[in-house]
C-alpha positions in Angstrom: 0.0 0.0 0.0 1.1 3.3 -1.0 0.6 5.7 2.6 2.0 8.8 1.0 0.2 9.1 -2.4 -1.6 11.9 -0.5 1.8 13.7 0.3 3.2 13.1 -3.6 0.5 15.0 -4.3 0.1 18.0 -2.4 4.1 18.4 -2.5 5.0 21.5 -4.6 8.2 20.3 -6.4 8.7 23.6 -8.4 10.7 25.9 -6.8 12.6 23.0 -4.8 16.6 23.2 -4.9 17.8 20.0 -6.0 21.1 18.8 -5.1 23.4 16.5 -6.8 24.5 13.1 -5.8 27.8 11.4 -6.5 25.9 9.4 -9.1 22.9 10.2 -11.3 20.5 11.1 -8.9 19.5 14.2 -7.5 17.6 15.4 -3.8 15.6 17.7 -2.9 13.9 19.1 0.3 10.8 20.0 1.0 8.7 20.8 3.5 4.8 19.8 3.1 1.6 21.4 4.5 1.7 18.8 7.2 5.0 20.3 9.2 7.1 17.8 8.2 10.0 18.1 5.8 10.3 15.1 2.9 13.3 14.6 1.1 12.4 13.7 -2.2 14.7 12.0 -5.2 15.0 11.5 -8.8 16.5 10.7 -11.2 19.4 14.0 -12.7 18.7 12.8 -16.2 15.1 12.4 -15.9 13.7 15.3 -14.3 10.3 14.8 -15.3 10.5 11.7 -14.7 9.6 9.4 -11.2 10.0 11.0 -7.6 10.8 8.7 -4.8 9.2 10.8 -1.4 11.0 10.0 2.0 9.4 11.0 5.5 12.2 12.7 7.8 13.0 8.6 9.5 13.2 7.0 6.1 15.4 9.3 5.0 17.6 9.1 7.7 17.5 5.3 7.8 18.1 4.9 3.4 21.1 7.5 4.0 22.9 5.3 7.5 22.2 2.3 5.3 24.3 3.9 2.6 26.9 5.0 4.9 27.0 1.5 6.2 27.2 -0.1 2.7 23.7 -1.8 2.9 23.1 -1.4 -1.0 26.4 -2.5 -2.2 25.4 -5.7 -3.5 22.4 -4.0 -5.4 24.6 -1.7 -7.2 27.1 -4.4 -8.1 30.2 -2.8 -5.4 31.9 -4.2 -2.9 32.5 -2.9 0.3 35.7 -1.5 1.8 
């Protein structure tokens, strides 16, 4: 079940600032009607494309599982 359809779309994308990644994604953040703050994601080379939309805690917990390595086997690297 999608729980923050609602929140994808209320959330006013246009004037966010979106930051680069080391790879080919890009962040933004936003803050929503609701008080909190999502951290939304796409794609650099698609930006009309998909937008992934974090709550503050699943943000935190994608970018510590980063840090920690957690996705190296998806994107084919090994850790250090």
């Amino acid at each position: 079940m999608d729980d923050k359809v609602r929140v994808r779309e209320e959330l006013d994308l246009t004037g966010a600032r979106w930051q680069a990644t080391d790879g080919e994604l890009e962040f933004a953040q936003v803050e929503h009607v609701d008080g909190l703050v999502y951290t939304a994601l796409r794609k650099a080379t698609d930006p009309d494309g998909p937008v992934l939309v974090f709550t503050p805690s699943e943000w935190d917990a994608f970018v510590a599982g980063a840090r920690d390595g957690e996705f190296h086997d998806l994107a084919g690297l090994t850790a250090d």
